[in-house]
BALOBA-1460 file (C-alpha; in Angstrom, 3 decimals):
// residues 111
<rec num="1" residu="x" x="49.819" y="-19.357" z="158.082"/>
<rec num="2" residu="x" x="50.437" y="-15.454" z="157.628"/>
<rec num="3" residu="x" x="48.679" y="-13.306" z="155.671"/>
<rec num="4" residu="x" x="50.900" y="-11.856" z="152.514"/>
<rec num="5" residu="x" x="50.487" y="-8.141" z="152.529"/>
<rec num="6" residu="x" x="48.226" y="-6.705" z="149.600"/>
<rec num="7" residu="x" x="51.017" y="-4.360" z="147.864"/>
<rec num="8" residu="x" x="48.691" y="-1.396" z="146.552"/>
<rec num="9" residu="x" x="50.193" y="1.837" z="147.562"/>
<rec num="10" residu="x" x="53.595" y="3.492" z="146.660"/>
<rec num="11" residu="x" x="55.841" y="5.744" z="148.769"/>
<rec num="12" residu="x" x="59.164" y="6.910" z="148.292"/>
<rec num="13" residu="x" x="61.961" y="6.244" z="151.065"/>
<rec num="14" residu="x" x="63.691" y="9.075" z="151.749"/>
<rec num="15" residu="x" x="66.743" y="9.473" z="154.510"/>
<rec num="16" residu="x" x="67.992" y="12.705" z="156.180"/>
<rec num="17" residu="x" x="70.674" y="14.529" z="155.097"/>
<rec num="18" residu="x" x="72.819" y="17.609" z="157.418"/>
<rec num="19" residu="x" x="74.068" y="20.299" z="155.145"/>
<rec num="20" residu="x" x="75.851" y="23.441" z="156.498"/>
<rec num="21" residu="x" x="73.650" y="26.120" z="157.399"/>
<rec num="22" residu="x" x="76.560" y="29.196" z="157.060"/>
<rec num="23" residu="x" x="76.087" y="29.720" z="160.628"/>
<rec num="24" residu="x" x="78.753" y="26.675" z="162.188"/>
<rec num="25" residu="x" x="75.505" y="24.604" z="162.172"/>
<rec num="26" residu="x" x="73.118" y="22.391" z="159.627"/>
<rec num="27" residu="x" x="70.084" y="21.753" z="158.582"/>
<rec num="28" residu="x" x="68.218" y="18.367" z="157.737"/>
<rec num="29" residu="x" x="66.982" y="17.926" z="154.603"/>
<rec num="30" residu="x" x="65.642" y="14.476" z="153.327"/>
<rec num="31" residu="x" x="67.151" y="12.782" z="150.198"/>
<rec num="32" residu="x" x="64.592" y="10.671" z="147.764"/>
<rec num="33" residu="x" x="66.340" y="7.029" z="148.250"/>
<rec num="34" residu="x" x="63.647" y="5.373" z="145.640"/>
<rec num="35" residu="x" x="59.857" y="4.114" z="145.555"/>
<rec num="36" residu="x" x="58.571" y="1.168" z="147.351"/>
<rec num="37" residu="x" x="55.372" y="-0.736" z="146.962"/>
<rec num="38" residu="x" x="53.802" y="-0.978" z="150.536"/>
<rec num="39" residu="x" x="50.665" y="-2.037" z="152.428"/>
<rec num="40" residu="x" x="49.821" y="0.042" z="155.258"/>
<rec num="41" residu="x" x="48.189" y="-1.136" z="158.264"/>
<rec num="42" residu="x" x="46.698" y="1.957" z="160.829"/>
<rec num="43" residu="x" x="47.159" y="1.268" z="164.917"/>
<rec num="44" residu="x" x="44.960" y="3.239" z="167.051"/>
<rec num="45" residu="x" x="45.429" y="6.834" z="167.181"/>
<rec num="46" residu="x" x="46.270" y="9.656" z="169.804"/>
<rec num="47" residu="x" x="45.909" y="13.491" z="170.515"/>
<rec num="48" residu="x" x="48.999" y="14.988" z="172.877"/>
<rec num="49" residu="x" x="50.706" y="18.050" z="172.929"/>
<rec num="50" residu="x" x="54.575" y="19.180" z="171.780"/>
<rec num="51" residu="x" x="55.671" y="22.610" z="172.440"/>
<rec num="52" residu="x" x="52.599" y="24.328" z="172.381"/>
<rec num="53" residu="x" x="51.041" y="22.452" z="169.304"/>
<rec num="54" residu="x" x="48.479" y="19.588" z="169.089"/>
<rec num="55" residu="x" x="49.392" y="16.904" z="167.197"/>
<rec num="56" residu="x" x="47.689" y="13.997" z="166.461"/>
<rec num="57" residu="x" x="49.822" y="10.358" z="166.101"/>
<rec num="58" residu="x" x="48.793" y="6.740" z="164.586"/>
<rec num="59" residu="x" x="51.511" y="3.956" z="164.799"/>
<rec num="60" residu="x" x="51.380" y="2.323" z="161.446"/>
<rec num="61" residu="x" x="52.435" y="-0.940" z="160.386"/>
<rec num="62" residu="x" x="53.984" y="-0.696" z="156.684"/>
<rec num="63" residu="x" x="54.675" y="-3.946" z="154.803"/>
<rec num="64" residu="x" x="57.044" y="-3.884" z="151.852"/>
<rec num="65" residu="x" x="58.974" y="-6.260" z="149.961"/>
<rec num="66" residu="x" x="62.138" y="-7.701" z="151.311"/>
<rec num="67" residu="x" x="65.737" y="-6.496" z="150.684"/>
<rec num="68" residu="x" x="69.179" y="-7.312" z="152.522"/>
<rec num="69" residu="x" x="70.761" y="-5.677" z="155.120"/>
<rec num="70" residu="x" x="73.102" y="-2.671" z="153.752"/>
<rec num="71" residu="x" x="70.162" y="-2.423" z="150.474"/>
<rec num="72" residu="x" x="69.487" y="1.630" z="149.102"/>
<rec num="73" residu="x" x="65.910" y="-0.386" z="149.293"/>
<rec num="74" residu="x" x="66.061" y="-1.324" z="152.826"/>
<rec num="75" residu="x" x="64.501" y="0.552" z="155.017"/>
<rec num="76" residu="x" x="65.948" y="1.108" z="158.245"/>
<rec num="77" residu="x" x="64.820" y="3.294" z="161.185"/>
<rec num="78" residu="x" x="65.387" y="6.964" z="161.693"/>
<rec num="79" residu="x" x="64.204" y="7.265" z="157.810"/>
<rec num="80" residu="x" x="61.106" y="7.791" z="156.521"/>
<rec num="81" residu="x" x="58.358" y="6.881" z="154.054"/>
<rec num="82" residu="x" x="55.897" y="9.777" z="152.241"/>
<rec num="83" residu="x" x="52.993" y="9.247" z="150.449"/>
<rec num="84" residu="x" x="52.366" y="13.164" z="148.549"/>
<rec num="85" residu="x" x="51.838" y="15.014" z="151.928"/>
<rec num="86" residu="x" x="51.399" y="12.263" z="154.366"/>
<rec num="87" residu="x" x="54.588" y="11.376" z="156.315"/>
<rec num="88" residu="x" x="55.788" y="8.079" z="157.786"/>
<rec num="89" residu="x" x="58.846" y="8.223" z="160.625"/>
<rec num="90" residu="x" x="60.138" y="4.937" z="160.935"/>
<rec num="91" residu="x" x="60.633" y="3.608" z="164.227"/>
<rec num="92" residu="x" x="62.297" y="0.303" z="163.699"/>
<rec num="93" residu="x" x="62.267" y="-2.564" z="161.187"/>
<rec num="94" residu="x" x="61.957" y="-6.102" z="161.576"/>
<rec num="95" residu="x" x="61.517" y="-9.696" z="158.624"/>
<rec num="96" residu="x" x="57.702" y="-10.168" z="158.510"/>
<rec num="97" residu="x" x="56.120" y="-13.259" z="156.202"/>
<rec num="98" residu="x" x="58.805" y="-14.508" z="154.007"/>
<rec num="99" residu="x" x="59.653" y="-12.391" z="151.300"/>
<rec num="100" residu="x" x="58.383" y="-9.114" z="153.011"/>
<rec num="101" residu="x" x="59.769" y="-6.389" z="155.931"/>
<rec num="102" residu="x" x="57.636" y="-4.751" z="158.510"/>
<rec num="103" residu="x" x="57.825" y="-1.032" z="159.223"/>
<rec num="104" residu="x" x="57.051" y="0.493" z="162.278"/>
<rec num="105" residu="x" x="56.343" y="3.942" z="162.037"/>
<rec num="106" residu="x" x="53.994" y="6.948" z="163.260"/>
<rec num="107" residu="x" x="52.073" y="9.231" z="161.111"/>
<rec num="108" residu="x" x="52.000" y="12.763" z="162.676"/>
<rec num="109" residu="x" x="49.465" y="15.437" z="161.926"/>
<rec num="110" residu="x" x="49.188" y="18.973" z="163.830"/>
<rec num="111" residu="x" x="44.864" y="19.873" z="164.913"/>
């Protein structure tokens, strides 16, 4: 039998948005969606490089409760989930024990 996730942490969903930069091109901006209760489950962590900068990355495993497709309260990937300064990209989203969603995301810190 699977576990049910332990609901003790909320994050707000938030989705990006392109709004005209005056200059023929946009910037992306992210739009609060709502809060969702989530569990959050840390992978194993790594240290690589992007354009100069060290970042650090853990794939996450974020549990929340269920909605239906086409939901404002279902995730989906290419969004993300924040927790004050901590940020979750979400990678892809799949049904986990009945009544709940997985969330695969990474967490991304610069060193």
């Amino acid at each position: 039998m699977m576990e049910v996730p332990h609901l003790n942490r909320v994050l707000a969903l938030e989705t990006p948005q392109n709004t005209p930069d005056g200059a023929g091109g946009f910037e992306q901006t992210w739009q609060v969606l709502g809060e969702l209760w989530a569990e959050l489950r840390a992978g194993t962590g790594r240290v690589h490089a992007v354009q100069g900068m060290t970042l650090g990355s853990v794939p996450m495993q974020i549990n929340v409760r269920w909605a239906p497709e086409g939901s404002p309260r279902r995730p989906r990937a290419g969004q993300r989930l924040r927790e004050g300064g901590r940020l979750f990209a979400i990678l892809a989203v799949a049904d986990g024990p009945a009544g709940y969603l997985r969330c695969f995301a990474t967490e991304e810190v610069s060193l």
